[in-house]
C-alpha positions in Angstrom: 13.5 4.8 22.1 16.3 4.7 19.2 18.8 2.8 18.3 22.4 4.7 18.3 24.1 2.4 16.4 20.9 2.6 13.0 20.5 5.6 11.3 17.7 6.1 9.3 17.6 8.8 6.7 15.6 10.2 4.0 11.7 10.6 5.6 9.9 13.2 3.6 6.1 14.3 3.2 5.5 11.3 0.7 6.7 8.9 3.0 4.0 9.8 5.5 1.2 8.3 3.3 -0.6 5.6 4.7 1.0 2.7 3.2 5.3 3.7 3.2 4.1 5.8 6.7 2.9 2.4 7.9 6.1 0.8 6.4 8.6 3.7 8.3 6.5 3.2 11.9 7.1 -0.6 11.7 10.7 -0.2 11.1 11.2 2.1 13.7 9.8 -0.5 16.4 12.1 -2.7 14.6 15.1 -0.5 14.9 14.3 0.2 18.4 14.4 -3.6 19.4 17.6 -4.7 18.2 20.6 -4.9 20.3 22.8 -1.5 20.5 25.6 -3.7 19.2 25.0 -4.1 15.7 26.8 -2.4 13.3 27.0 1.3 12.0 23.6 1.2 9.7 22.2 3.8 7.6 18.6 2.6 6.2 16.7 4.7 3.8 12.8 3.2 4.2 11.4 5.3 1.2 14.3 6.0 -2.0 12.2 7.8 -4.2 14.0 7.6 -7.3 12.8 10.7 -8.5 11.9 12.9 -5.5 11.2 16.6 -5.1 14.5 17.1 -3.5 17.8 15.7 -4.4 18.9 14.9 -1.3 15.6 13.4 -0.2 17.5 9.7 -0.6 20.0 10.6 1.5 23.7 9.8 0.7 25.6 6.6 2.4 28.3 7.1 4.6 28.1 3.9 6.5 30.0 0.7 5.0 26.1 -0.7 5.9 23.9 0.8 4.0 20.5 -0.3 2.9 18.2 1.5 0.6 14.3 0.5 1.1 12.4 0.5 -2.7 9.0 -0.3 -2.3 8.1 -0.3 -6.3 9.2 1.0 -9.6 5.7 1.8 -10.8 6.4 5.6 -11.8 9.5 3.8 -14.3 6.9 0.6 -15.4 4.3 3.4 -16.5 6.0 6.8 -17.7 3.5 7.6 -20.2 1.1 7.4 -16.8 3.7 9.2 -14.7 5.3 12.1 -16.9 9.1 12.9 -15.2 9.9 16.1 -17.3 13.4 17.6 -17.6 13.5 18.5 -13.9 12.6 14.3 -12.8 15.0 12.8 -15.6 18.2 14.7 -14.0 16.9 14.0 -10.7 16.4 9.9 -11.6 19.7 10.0 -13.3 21.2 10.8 -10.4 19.4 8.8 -7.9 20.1 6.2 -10.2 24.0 6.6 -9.4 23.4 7.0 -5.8 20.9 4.2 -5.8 24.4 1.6 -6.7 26.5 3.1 -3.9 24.1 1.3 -1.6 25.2 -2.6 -0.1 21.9 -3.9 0.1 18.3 -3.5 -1.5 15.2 -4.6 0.6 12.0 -4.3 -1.1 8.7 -6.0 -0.3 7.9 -8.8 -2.7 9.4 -11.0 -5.2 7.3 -9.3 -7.3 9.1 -6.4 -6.9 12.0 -7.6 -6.3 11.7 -9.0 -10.6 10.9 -5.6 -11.6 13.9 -3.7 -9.7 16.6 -6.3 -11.1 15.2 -5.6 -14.3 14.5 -2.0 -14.7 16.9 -0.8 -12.6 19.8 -3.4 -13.5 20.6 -4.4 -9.4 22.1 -7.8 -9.5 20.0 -10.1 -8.2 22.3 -11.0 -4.6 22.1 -7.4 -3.7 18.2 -7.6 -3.3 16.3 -8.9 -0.6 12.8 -9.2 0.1 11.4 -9.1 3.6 7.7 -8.4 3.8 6.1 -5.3 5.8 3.9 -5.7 8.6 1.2 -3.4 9.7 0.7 -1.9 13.2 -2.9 -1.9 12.3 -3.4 -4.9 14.0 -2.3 -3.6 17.2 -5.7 -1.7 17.1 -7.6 -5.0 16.8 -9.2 -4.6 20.1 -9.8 -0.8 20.2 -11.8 -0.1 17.1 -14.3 2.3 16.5 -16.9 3.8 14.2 -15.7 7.1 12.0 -18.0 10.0 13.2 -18.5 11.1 9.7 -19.7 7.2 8.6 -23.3 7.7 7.7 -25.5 5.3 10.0 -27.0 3.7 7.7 -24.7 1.4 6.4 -24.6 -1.4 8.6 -22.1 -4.1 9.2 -21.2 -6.1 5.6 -23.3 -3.4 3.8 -20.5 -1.6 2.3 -17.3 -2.3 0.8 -14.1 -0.4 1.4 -10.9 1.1 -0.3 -8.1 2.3 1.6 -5.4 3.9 -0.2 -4.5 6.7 -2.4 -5.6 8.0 -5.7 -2.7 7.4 -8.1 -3.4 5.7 -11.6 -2.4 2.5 -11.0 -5.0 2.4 -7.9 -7.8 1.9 -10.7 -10.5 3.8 -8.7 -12.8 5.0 -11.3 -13.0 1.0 -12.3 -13.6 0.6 -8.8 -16.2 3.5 -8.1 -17.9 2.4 -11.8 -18.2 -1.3 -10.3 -20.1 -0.4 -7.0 -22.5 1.6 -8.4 -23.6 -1.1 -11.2 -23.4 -3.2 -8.8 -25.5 -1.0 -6.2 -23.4 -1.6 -3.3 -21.7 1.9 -1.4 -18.0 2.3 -1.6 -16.3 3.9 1.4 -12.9 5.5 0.8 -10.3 6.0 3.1 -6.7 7.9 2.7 -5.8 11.4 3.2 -4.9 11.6 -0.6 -8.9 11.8 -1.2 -8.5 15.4 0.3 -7.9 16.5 -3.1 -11.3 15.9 -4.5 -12.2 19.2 -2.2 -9.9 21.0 -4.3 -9.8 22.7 -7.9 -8.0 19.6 -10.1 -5.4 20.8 -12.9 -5.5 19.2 -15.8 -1.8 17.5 -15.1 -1.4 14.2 -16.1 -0.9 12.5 -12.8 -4.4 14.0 -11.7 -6.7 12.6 -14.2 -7.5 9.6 -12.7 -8.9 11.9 -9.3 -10.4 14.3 -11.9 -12.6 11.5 -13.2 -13.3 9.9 -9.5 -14.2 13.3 -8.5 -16.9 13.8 -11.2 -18.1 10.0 -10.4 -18.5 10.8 -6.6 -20.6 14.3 -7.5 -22.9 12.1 -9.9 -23.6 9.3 -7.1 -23.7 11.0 -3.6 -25.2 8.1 -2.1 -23.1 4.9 -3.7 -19.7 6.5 -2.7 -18.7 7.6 0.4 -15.4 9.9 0.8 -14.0 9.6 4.9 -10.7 10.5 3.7 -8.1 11.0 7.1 -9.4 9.1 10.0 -7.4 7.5 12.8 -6.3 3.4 12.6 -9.0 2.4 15.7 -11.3 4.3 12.6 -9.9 2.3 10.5 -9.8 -1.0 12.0 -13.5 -0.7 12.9 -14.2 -0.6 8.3 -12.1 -3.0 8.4 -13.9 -5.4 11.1 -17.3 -4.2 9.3 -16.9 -3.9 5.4 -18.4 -6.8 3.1 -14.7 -7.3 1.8 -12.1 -4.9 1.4 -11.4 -3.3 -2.5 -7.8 -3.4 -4.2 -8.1 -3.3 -8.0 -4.9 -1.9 -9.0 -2.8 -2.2 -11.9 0.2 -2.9 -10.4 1.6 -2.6 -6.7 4.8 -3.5 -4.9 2.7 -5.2 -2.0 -0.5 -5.0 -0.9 -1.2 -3.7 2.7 -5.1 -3.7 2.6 -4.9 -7.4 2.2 -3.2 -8.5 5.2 -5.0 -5.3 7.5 -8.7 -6.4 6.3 -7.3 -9.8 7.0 -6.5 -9.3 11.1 -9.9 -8.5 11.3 -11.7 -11.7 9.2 -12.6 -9.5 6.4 -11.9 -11.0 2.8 -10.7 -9.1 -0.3 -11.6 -8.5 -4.0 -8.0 -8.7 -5.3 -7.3 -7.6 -9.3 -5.5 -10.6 -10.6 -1.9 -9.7 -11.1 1.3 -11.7 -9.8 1.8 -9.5 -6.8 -1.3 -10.2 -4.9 -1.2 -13.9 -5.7 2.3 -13.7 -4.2 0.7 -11.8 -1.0 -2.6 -13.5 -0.6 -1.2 -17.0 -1.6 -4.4 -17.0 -3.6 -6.2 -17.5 -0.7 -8.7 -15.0 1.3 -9.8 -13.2 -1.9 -11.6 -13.6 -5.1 -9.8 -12.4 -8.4 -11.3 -10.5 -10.7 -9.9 -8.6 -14.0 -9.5 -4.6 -12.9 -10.0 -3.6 -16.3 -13.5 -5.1 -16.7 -16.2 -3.0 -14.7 -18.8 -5.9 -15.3 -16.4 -8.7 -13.6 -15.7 -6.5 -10.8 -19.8 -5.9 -10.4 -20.5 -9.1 -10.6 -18.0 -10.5 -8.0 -19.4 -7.9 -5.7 -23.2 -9.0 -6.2 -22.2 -12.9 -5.9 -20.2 -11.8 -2.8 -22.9 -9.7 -1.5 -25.6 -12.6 -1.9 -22.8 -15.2 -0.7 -22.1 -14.7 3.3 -21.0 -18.0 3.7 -18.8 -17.5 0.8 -17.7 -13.9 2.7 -17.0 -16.2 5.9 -14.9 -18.9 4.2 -12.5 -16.2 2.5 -12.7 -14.2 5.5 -11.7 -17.3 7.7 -8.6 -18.0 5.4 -7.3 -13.7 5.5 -6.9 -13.8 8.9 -4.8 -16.8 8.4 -2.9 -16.0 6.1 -2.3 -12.2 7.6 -0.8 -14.0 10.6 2.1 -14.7 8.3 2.9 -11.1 7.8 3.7 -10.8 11.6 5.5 -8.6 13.2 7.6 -10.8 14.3 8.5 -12.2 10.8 9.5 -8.9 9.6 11.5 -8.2 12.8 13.4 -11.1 12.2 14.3 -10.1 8.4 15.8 -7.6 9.4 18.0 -9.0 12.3 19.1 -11.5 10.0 20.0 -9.0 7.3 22.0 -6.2 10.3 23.3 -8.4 12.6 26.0 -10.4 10.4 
């Protein structure tokens, strides 16, 4: 079911990865639920400021228009995240397009700082409203991967679920569990690439390096790569804690989906994850040192009271990010 009066625009291959796809499926319940009454709406859910295709952001024609920015990582890291000539025109020009928009919904404060500062928004044209996931609808229907080795057991593995970019930190991440001797499952169809010849581009270094750490430890990390969200959900339900070491992030969906199902997460400690986790359900841990990441994983491991506590206070706080919260938000914001 759609919603005549809401258009949304500007859904390409990128915004089919796990976390924006998530982000676009939630909005498109949303959309569907609202009253056929509201105003003429055009909502772009993934501007890429410096897609593949110029006309992948779409162009308003609506007096209501609202462009979705998730983050500004590729502009807070160039030197990680190379434009060229080709991306410099293209983010000059979505740039421009960017200030025809009325509104700008993104999903933290945290990012919400970084786009008023980088990409000079005023503040009152910004608004935050924080994703949910549709994970949780799978709560009850879980169920183990068929490529999951049998032999690790519930809480004897720990689990990343994302994709492969720099700021993801998985080497640091891969590096940890195996000093740490405890097997790393990883989940996201961007993993698909480590079955594939690497270039030496840039962007691909980080999976270059991952790729070569999986070869040399076989049986400390485990690639799943695709699997459905009842797959998903049952890692989730299972892991030790959930992994999310990143640089930087504009939210932080692992969190809240380990937290529907009681599992705790080893957070890196930057502003955005605070924000999301309201320092609770997690433990903190500098990303850029391996031997603070391995030795929160061993105290963890030899802690399951610790696990339960922290697990206990995820699923409370994941409640928050409801889907009923972020239906709301965006009421509020169309129906004026």
């Amino acid at each position: 079911m759609t919603n005549p009066s809401i258009k949304i625009i500007g859904i390409d291959e990128k915004s089919k990865a796990r976390g924006v796809g998530r982000y676009v499926q939630a909005l498109e319940e949303t959309v569907a639920a609202l009253p056929q009454t509201v105003s003429q709406t055009v909502i772009n859910p993934f501007f890429s400021l410096s897609g593949t295709k110029l006309n992948n952001v779409g162009f308003p024609q609506s007096s209501n228009s609202i462009a979705v920015i998730h983050d500004v990582i590729q502009l807070k890291y160039k030197n990680k995240f190379p434009l060229g000539i080709i991306g410099r025109i293209k983010l000059s020009i979505n740039k421009k397009r960017l200030h025809k928009f009325k509104t700008i919904v993104t999903d933290s404060k945290s990012s919400a700082s970084d786009i008023e500062k980088m990409l000079r928004v005023s503040k009152e044209n910004i608004k935050v409203i924080y994703p949910f996931s549709p994970l949780s609808n799978t709560i009850t229907g879980s169920k183990k991967p068929q490529n999951m080795p049998n032999f690790l057991t519930k809480n004897g593995y720990v689990l990343y679920v994302g994709d492969v970019n720099w700021h993801k930190n998985i080497v640091n991440m891969g590096k940890a569990c195996i000093e740490a001797n405890i097997p790393l499952v990883c989940v996201g169809k961007s993993f698909d690439l480590i079955k594939k010849n690497i270039t030496n581009h840039k962007e691909l270094q980080e999976i270059k390096s991952f790729k070569k750490l999986v070869e040399n430890n076989k049986d400390k990390i485990y690639v799943l790569g695709y699997l459905q969200d009842s797959e998903v959900a049952w890692l989730y339900e299972n892991t030790l804690a959930n992994l999310m070491l990143s640089h930087d992030e504009g939210f932080g969906y692992s969190y809240i989906e380990a937290g529907y199902f009681g599992s705790p997460s080893i957070l890196s400690d930057i502003p955005v994850f605070r924000e999301i986790s309201n320092s609770k359900g997690a433990f903190f841990v500098n990303q850029n040192s391996i031997g603070s990441i391995s030795q929160q994983l061993v105290r963890l491991k030899n802690s399951p009271e610790s696990r339960s506590d922290a697990g206990k206070d995820a699923k409370v706080r994941s409640i928050f990010f409801s889907k009923e919260k972020f239906l709301n938000d965006w009421k509020k914001l169309l129906i004026k």
